[in-house]
C-alpha positions as CSV (number, residue, x, y, z in Angstrom):
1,X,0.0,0.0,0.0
2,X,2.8,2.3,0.4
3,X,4.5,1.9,-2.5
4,X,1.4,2.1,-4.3
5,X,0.7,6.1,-2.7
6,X,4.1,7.3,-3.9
7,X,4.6,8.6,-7.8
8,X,8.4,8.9,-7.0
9,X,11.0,6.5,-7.1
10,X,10.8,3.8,-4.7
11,X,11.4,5.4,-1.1
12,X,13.9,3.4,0.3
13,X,15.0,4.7,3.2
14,X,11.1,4.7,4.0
15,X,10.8,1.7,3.9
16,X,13.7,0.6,6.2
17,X,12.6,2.7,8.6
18,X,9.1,1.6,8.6
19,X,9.8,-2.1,8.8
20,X,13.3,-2.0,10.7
21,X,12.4,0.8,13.4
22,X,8.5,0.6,13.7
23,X,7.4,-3.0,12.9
24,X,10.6,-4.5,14.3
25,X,12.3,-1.9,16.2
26,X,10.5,-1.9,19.3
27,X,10.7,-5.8,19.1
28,X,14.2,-5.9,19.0
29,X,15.9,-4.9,22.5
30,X,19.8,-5.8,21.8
31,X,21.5,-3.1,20.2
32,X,23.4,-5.8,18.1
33,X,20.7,-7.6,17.4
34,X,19.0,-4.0,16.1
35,X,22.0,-3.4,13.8
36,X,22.1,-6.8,12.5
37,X,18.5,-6.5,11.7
38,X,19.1,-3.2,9.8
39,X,22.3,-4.5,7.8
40,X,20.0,-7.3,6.9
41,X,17.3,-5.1,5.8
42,X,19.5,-2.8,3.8
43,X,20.9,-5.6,1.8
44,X,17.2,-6.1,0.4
45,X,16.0,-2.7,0.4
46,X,18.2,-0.9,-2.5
47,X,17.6,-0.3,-6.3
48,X,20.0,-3.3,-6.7
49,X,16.8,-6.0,-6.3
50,X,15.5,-4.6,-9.5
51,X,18.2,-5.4,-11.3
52,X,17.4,-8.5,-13.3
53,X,20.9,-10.3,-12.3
54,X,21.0,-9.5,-9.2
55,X,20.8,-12.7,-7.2
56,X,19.9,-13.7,-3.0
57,X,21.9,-17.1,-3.1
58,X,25.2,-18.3,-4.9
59,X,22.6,-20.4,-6.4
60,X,20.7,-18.2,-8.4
61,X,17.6,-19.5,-7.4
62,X,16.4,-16.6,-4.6
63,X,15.9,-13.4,-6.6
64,X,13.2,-10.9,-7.0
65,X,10.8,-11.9,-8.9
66,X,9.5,-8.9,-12.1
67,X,6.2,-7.4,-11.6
68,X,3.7,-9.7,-13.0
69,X,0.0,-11.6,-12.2
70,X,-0.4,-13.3,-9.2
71,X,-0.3,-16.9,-11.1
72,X,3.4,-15.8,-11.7
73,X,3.9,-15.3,-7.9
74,X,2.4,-18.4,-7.2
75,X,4.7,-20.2,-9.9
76,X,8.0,-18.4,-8.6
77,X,7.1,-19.3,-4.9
78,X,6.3,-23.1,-5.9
């Protein structure tokens, strides 16, 4: 729903705050453990998961999937 209010580019740093401070953030009561969370988070949350080769696993086989129906969500996740 977010992304879908915003006509800009995606907003990022946004999102990381949303999800890593808000929903998580007050979950999370080890400093480490809050900085780990937010490297993790970073690591996903960058123009580089729209980029076609851009990869999760050695493997190849965790990626983002492209913007599509929801059949092709359901196939990717299967």
């Amino acid at each position: 729903m977010f992304l879908n209010t915003t006509e800009e580019d995606i907003p990022w740093d946004a999102m990381l705050y949303m999800t890593g401070h808000i929903n998580y953030g007050g979950r999370v009561t080890d400093d480490w453990d809050r900085i780990c969370l937010l490297s993790i988070l970073k690591k996903y949350y960058s123009n580089d998961i729209l980029d076609d080769k851009n990869k999760f696993s050695p493997s190849g086989i965790y990626y983002a999937p492209k913007s599509g129906r929801l059949e092709d969500y359901k196939q990717y996740i299967s």
